[in-house]
N, C-alpha and C positions, 0 to 999 in steps of 0.2 A: 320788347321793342320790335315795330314793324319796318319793311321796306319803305323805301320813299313813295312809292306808288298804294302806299295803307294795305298790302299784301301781309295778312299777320300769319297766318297758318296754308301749310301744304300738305293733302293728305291728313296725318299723325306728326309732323311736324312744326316747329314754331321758327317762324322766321325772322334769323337777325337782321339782315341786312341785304339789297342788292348787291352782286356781285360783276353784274355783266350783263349788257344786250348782244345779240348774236343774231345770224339771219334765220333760226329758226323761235325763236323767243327768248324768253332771260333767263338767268342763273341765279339763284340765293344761296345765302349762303343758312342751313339751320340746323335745327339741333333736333337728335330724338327726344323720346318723352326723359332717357338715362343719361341726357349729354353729348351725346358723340355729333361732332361735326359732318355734316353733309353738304354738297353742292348737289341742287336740286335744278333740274333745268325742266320748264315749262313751256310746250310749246303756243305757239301765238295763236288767237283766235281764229285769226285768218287761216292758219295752217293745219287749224282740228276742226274745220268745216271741209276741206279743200282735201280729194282722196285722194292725190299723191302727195300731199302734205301728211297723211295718217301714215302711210305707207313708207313715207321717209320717218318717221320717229319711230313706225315697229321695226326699220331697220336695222335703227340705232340701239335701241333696247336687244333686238339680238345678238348684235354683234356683242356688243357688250355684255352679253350672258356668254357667249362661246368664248371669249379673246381671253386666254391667260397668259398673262405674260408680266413682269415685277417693271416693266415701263409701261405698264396700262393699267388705269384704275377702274377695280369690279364693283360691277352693279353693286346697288347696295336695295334697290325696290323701283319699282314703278305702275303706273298707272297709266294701264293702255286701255282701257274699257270705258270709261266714264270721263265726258271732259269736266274738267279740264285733264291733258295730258302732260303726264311729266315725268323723270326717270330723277334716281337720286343716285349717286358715285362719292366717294371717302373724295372730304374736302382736302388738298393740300396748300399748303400755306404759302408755297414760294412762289416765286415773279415768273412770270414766263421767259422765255428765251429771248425775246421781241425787248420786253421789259428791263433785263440783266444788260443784254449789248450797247442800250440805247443811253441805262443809267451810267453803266462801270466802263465802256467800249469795248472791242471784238477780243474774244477769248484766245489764249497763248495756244498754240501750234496743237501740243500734246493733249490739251482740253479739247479742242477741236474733234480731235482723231478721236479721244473717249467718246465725246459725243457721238459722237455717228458711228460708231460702232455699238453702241449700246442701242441709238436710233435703226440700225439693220438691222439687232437683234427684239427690238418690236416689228419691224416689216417683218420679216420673218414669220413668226407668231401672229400674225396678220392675215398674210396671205397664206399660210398653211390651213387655213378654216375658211379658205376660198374667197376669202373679202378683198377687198381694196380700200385704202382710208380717202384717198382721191383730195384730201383737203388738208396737205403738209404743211406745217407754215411756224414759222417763232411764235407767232402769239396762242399758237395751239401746243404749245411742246411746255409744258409747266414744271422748273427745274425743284427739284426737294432732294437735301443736301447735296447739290451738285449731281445728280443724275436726271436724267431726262424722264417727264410721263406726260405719255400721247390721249391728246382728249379728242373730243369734238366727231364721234362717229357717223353725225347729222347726215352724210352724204356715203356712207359707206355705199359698196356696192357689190354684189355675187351675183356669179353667173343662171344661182338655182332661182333668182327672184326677177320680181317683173321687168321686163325692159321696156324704156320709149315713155319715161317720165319726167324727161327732162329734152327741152328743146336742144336737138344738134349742133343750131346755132349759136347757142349760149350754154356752154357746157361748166358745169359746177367745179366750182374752184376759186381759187384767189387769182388775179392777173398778174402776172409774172411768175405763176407757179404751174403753170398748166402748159404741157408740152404738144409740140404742133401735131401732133396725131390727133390728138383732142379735141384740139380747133377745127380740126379738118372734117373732124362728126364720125370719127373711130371707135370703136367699144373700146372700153377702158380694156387696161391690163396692169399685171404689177408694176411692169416699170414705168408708169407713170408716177406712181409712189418713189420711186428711184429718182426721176427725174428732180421731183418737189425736194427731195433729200439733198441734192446734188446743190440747191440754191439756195437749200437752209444750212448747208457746210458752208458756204460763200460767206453769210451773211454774219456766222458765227465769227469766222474768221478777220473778217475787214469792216462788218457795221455795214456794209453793201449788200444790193441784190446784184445780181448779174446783169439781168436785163432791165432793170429801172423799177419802174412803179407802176400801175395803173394801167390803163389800154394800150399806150406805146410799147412797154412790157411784151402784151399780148402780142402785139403787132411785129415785135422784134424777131419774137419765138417763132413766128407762122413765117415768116420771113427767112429764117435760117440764119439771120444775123450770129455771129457768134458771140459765147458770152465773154462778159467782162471780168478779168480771173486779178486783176493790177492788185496787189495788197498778199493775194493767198501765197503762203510758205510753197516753196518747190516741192517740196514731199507730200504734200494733200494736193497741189492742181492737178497731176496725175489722175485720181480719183475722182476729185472733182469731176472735171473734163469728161469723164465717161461716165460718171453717171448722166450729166448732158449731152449726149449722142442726140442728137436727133433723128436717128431711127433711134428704135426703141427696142430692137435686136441687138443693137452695140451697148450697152446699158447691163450694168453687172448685175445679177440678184443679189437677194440681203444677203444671203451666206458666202458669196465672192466677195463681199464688198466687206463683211467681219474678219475675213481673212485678212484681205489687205491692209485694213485698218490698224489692226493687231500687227500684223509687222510692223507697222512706223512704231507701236509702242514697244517692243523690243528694246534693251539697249545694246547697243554695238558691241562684237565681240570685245570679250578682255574688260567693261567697263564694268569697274566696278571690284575686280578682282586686288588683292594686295600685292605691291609688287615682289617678288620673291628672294629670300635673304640669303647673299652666298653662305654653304654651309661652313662649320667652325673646322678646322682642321683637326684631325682625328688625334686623342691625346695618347702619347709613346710613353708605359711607363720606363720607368730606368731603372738601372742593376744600382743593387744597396748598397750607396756612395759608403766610400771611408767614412767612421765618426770623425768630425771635428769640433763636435761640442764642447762650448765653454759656458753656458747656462749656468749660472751662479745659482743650484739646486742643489739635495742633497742627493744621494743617488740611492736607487732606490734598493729596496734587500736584494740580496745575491747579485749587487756589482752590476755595472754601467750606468750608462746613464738614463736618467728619469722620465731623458724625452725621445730615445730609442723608441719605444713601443708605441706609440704616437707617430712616426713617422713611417714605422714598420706598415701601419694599419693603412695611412693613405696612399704609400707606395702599393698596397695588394690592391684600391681600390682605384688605380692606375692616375693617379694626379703626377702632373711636371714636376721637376725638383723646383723651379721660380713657387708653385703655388705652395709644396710643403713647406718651403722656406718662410713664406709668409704664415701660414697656421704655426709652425713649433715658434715662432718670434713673436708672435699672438699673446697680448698680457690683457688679461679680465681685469674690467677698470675695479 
């Protein structure tokens, strides 16, 4: 079975089905020659003529050979030499972030703070190999069993590669995800990854962006307008909030920001503990009462009685007179 567009084979692959258009080309979804699933992204004609269009997909292909991290999904092949060009990555199955909020609405407090703390812990892993993802967003976060994996590297950026590929004044990114340094025609930096993070914890939260949708978005951000936080729990606006600084020296790193985050998941001292049981008062044995036995027994050889030595025994192993009194009046049904 082919694409809708009669795309049947990729490379050594066979393709089931379109997955997605995107603003570097489309995604399939297909199979190796042994089965295994792959998300195969192709770029557009337009883009594998055009030499910063090449230049952005060998970006992507490196980043994604370098980037190890169990929220980012590894290469699995690609095809940089020969158009058409395309990279192939382990398909996963689940909806995106964009997807889950929109269908089920905004995730419970404590899901939130997962999320973005497992989200810093790919920023992280990111910029430690000198990247920046520059292109945060719900519909790029693809959740598989409830953890987050960061795709979409089309726009990554390092400092060791070419710069002045993209115009100043339209700088790459989604609108309402780009912070006003950006706008302004700044060289990127990690916390603009911070920043993007900052309004996909919002959105996770309330089904909201902060600053709206679309160019107003932008317009808000360049403005300094502050964001809209109405919906997010007290214990994440904190967070929130500073990942949106608007400088971008106020703005935590991923490793501040997994700190913090992990605190909210703590639970409060004491919770959880059982409450503690006053102890039993300590048992006093007692001096070996008088017999008063009248047990209708016989008594046993050499005189007394039968149930003497029975009591003799729990008195040495220090029990009340109330409890022996109940064991020697003890009858086996």
């Amino acid at each position: 079975m082919g694409s809708l567009d009669g795309t049947r084979r990729i490379g050594r692959f066979t393709v089931e089905r379109t997955l997605g258009n995107g603003g570097m080309g489309k995604v399939y979804l297909c199979r190796t020659p042994a089965g295994l699933r792959l998300a195969v992204k192709v770029i557009s004609a337009e883009l594998a003529h055009s030499r910063a269009g090449r230049i952005r997909f060998h970006r992507e292909v490196e980043a994604l050979r370098d980037v190890r991290s169990p929220y980012t999904l590894p290469l699995y092949d690609a095809e940089t030499l020969t158009p058409p060009y395309w990279l192939a990555s382990r398909y996963v199955e689940g909806p995106t972030l964009d997807q889950h909020v929109r269908k089920r609405g905004p995730l419970p407090e404590r899901r939130v703070a997962e999320l973005g703390a497992m989200l810093a812990e790919a920023l992280a892993g990111v910029h430690a190999h000198g990247l920046i993802h520059r292109d945060l967003k719900p519909s790029n976060i693809i959740l598989e069993d409830g953890e987050p994996r960061l795709i979409d590297f089309g726009i990554v950026r390092s400092d060791s590669w070419t710069r002045g590929l993209t115009d100043p004044m339209s700088p790459p990114g989604t609108n309402g995800f780009i912070p006003a340094e950006s706008l302004r025609g700044g060289e990127p930096t990690p916390a603009v990854d911070v920043f993007a993070l900052g309004v996909v914890l919002v959105f996770a939260a309330t089904g909201l962006l902060p600053f709206g949708h679309g160019l107003p978005a932008t317009l808000r951000i360049y403005q300094g307008v502050p964001p809209r936080l109405t919906g997010v729990p007290a214990a994440l606006a904190g967070v929130v909030r500073s990942c949106l600084a608007p400088a971008p020296a106020d703005r935590p790193g991923p490793d501040e920001l997994m700190a913090e985050l992990g605190a909210l998941l703590k639970p409060p001292p004491g919770a959880g503990r059982p409450v503690p049981k006053p102890p039993h008062p300590p048992t006093v044995p007692v001096a070996d009462p008088p017999h008063h036995c009248h047990a209708p027994v016989p008594p046993a050889a050499g005189g007394g009685c039968a149930l003497r030595p029975v009591a003799a025994r729990l008195l040495a192993a220090g029990l009340s007179r109330p409890l022996i009194r109940k064991a020697v009046l003890h009858r086996e049904p």
